[in-house]
TORDREN-985137 format. One record per atom (N, C-alpha, C): atom name; residue in one letter; x, y, z; residue number from 1; chain. Coordinates in Angstrom, 1 decimal. Example, Ala and Ser with C-alpha at 12.3 -4.5 7.8 and 13.67 -1.06 7.14 Angstrom:
BEGIN
<name:N | resn:a | x:13.2 | y:-5.7 | z:7.8 | resi:1 | chain:A>
<name:CA | resn:a | x:12.3 | y:-4.5 | z:7.8 | resi:1 | chain:A>
<name:C | resn:a | x:13.2 | y:-3.3 | z:7.8 | resi:1 | chain:A>
<name:N | resn:s | x:12.8 | y:-2.2 | z:7.1 | resi:2 | chain:A>
<name:CA | resn:s | x:13.7 | y:-1.1 | z:7.1 | resi:2 | chain:A>
<name:C | resn:s | x:12.9 | y:0.0 | z:7.9 | resi:2 | chain:A>
//
This chain:
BEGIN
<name:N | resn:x | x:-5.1 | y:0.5 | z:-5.2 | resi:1 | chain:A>
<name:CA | resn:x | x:-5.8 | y:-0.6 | z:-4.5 | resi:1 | chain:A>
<name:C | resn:x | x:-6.4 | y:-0.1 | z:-3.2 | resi:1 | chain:A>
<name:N | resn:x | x:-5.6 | y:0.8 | z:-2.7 | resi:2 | chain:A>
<name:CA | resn:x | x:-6.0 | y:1.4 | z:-0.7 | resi:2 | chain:A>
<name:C | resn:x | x:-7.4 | y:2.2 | z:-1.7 | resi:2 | chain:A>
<name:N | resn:x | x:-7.7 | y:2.7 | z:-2.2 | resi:3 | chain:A>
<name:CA | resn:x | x:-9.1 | y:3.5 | z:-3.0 | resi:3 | chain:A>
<name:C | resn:x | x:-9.7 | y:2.1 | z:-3.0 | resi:3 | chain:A>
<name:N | resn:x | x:-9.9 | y:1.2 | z:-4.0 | resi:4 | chain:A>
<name:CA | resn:x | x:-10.5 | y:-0.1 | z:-4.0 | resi:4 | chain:A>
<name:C | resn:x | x:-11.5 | y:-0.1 | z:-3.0 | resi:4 | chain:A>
<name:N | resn:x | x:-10.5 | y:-0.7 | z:-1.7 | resi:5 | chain:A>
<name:CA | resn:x | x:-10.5 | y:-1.2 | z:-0.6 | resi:5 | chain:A>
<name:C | resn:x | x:-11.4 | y:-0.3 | z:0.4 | resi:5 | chain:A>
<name:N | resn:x | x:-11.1 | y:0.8 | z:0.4 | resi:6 | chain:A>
<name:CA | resn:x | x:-11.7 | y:2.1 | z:0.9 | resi:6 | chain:A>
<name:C | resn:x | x:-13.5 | y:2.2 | z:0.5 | resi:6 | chain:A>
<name:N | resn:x | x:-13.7 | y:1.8 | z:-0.9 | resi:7 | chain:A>
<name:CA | resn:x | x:-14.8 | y:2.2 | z:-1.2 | resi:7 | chain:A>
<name:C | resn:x | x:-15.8 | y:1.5 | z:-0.7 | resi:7 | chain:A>
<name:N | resn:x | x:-15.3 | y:-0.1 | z:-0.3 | resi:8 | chain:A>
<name:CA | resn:x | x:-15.9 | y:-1.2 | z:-0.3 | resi:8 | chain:A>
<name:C | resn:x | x:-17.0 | y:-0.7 | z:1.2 | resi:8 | chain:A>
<name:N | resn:x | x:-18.1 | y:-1.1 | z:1.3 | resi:9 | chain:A>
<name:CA | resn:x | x:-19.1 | y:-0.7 | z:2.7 | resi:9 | chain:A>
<name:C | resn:x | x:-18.3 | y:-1.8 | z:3.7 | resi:9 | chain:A>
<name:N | resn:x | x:-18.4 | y:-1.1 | z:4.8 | resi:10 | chain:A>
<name:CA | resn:x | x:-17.8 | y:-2.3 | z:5.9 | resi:10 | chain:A>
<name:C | resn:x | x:-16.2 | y:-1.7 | z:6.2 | resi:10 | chain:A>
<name:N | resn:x | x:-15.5 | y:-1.7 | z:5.1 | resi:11 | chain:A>
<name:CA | resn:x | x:-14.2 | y:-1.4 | z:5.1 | resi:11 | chain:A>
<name:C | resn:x | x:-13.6 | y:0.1 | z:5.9 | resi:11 | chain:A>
<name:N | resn:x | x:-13.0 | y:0.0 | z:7.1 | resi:12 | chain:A>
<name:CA | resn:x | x:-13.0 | y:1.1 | z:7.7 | resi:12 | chain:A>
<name:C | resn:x | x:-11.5 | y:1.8 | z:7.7 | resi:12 | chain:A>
<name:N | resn:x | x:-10.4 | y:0.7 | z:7.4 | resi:13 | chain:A>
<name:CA | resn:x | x:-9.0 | y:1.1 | z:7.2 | resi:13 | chain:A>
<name:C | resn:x | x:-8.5 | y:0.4 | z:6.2 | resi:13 | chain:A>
<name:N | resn:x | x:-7.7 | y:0.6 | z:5.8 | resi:14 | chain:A>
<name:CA | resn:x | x:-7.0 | y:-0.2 | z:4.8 | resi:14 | chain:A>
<name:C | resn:x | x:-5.4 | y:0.4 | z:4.3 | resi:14 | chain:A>
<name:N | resn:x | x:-4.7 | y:-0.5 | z:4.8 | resi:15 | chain:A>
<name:CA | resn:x | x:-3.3 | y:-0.2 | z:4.7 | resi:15 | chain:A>
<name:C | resn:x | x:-2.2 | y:-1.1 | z:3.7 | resi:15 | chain:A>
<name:N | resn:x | x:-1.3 | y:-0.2 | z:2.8 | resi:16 | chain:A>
<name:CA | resn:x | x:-1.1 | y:-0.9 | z:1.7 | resi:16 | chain:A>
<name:C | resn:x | x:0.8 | y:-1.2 | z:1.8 | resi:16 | chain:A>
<name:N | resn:x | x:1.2 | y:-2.5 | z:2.0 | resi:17 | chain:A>
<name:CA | resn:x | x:3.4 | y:-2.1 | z:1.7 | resi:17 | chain:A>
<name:C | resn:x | x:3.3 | y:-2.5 | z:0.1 | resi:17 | chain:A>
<name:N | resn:x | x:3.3 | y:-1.9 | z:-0.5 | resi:18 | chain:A>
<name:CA | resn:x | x:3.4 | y:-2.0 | z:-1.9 | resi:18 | chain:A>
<name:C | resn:x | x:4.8 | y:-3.1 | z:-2.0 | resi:18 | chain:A>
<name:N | resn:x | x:5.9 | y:-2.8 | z:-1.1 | resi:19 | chain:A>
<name:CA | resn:x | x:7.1 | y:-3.6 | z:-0.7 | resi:19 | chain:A>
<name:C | resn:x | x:7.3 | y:-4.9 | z:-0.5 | resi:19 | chain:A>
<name:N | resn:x | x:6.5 | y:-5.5 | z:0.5 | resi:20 | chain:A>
<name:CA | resn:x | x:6.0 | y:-6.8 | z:0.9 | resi:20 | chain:A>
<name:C | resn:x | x:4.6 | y:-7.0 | z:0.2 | resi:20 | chain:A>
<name:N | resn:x | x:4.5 | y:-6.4 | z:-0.7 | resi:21 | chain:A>
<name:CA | resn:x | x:3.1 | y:-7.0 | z:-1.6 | resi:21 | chain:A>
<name:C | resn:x | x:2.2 | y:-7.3 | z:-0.3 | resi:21 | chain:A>
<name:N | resn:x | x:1.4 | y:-6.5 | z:0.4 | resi:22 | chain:A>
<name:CA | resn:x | x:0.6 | y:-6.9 | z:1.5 | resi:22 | chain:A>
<name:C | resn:x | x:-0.5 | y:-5.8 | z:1.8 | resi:22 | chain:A>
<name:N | resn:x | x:-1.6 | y:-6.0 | z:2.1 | resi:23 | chain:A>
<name:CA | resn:x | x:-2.4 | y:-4.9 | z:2.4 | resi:23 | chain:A>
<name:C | resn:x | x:-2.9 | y:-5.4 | z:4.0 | resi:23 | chain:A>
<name:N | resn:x | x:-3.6 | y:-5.0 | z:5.0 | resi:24 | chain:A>
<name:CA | resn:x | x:-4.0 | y:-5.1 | z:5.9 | resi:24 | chain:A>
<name:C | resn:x | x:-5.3 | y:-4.1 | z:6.0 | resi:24 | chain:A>
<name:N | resn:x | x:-6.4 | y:-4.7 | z:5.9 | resi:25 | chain:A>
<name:CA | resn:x | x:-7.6 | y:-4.1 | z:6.2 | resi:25 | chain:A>
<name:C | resn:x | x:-8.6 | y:-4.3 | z:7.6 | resi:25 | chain:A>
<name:N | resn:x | x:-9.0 | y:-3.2 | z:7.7 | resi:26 | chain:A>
<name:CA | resn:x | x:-9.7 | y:-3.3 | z:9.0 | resi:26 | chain:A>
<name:C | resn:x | x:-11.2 | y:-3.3 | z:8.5 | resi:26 | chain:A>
<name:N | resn:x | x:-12.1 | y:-4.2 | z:9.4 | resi:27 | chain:A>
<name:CA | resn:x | x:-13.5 | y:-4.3 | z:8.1 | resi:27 | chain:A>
<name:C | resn:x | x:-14.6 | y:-4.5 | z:9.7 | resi:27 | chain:A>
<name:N | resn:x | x:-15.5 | y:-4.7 | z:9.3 | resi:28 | chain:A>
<name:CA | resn:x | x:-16.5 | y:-5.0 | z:10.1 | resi:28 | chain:A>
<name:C | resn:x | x:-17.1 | y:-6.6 | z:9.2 | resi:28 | chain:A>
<name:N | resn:x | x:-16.8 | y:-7.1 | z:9.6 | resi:29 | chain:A>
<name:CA | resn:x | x:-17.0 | y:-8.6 | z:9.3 | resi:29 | chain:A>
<name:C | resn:x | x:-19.2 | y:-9.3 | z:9.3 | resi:29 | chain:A>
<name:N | resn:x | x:-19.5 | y:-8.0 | z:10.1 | resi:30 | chain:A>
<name:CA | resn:x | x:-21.0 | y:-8.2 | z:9.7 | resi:30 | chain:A>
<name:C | resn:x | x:-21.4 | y:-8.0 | z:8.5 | resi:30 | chain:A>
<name:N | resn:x | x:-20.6 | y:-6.7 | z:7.9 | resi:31 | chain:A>
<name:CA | resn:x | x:-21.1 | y:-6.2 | z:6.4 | resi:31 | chain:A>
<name:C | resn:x | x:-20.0 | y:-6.7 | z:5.2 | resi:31 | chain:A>
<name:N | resn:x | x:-19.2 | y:-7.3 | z:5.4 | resi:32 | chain:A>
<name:CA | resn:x | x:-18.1 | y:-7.6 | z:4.3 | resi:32 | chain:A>
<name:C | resn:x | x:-17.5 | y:-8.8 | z:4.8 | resi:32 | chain:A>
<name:N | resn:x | x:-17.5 | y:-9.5 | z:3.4 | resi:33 | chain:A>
<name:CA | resn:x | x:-16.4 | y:-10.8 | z:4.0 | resi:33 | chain:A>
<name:C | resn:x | x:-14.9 | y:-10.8 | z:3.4 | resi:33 | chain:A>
<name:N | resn:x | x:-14.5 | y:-11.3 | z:4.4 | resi:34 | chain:A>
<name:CA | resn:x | x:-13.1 | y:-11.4 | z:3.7 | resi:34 | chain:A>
<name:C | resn:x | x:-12.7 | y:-12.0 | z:1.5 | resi:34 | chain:A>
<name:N | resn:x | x:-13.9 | y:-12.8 | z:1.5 | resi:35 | chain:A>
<name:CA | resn:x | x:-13.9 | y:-13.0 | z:0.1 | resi:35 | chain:A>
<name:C | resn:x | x:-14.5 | y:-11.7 | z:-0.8 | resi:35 | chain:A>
<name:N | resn:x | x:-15.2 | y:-11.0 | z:-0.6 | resi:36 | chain:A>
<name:CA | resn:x | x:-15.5 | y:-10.2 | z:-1.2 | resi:36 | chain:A>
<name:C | resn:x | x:-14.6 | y:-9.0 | z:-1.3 | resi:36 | chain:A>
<name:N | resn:x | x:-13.8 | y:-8.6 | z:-0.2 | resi:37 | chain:A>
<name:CA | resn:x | x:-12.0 | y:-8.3 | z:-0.2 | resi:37 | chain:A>
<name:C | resn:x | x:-11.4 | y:-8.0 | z:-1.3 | resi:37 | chain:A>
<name:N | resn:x | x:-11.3 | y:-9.6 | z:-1.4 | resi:38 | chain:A>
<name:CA | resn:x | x:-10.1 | y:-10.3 | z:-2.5 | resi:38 | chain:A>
<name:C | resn:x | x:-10.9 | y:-9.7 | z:-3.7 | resi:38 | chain:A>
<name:N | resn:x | x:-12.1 | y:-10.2 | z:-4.0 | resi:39 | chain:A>
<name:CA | resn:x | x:-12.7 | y:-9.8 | z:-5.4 | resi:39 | chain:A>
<name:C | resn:x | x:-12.5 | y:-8.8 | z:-5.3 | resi:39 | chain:A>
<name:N | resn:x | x:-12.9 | y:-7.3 | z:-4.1 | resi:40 | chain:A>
<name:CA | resn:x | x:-12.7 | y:-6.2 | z:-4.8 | resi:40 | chain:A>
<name:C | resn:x | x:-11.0 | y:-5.4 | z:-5.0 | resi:40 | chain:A>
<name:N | resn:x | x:-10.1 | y:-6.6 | z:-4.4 | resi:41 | chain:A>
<name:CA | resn:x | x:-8.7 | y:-6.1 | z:-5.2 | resi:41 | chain:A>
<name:C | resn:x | x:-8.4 | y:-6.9 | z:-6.5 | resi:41 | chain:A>
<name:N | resn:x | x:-9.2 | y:-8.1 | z:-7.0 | resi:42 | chain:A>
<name:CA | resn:x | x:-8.9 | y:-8.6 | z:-8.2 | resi:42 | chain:A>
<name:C | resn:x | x:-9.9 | y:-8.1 | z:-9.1 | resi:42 | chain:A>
<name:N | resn:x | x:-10.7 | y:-7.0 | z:-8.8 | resi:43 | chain:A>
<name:CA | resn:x | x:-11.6 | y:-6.5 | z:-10.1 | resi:43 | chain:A>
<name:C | resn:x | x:-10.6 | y:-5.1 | z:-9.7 | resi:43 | chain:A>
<name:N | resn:x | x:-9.5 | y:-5.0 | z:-9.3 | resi:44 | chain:A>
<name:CA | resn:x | x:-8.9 | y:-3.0 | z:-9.4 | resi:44 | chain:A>
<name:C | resn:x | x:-7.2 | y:-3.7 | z:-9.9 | resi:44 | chain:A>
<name:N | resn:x | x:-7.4 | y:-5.4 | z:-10.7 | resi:45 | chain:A>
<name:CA | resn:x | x:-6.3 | y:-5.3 | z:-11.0 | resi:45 | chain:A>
<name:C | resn:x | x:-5.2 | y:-6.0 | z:-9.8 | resi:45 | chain:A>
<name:N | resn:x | x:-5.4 | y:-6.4 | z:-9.1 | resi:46 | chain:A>
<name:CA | resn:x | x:-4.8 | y:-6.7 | z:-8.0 | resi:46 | chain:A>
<name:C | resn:x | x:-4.8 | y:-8.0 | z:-7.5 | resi:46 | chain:A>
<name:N | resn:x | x:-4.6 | y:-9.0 | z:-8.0 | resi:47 | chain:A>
<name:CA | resn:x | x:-5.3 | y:-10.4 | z:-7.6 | resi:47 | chain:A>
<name:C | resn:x | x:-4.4 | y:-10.5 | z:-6.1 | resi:47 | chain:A>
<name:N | resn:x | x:-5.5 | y:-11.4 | z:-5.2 | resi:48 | chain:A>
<name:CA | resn:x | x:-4.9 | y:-11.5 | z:-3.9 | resi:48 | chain:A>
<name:C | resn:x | x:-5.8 | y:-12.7 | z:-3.1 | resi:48 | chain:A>
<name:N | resn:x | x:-4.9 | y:-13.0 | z:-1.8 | resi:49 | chain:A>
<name:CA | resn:x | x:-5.5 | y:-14.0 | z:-1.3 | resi:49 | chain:A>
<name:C | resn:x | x:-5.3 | y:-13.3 | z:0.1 | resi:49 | chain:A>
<name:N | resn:x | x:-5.9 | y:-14.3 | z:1.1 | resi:50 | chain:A>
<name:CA | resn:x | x:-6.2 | y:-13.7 | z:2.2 | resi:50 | chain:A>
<name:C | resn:x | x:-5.5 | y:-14.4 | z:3.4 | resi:50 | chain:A>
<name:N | resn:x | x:-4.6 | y:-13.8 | z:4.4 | resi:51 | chain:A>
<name:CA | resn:x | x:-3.4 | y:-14.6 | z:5.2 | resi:51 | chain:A>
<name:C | resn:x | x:-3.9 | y:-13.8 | z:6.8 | resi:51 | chain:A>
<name:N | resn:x | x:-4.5 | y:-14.7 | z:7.7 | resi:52 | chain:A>
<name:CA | resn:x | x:-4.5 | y:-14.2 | z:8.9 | resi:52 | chain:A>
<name:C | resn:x | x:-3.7 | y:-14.2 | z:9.4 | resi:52 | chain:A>
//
């Protein structure tokens, strides 16, 4: 999923607890939105929602 996330443009960090089921990404919100995120962990297999 941290590859996924990684590839996405905009996406500059991305941090995974496999433990607490949680990822935390660092993005630049001009080029990526938080919904496009989610899609690109539910097209690597990963469905998710988004918790500020």
């Amino acid at each position: 999923m941290k590859k996924s996330l990684e590839k996405v443009a905009g996406v500059s960090q991305a941090r995974i607890d496999f433990a607490k089921k949680t990822a935390t990404v660092t993005f630049d919100a001009d080029k990526i939105s938080a919904t496009a995120l989610t899609k690109a962990t539910t097209d690597a297999g990963y469905p998710s929602t988004v918790h500020k």
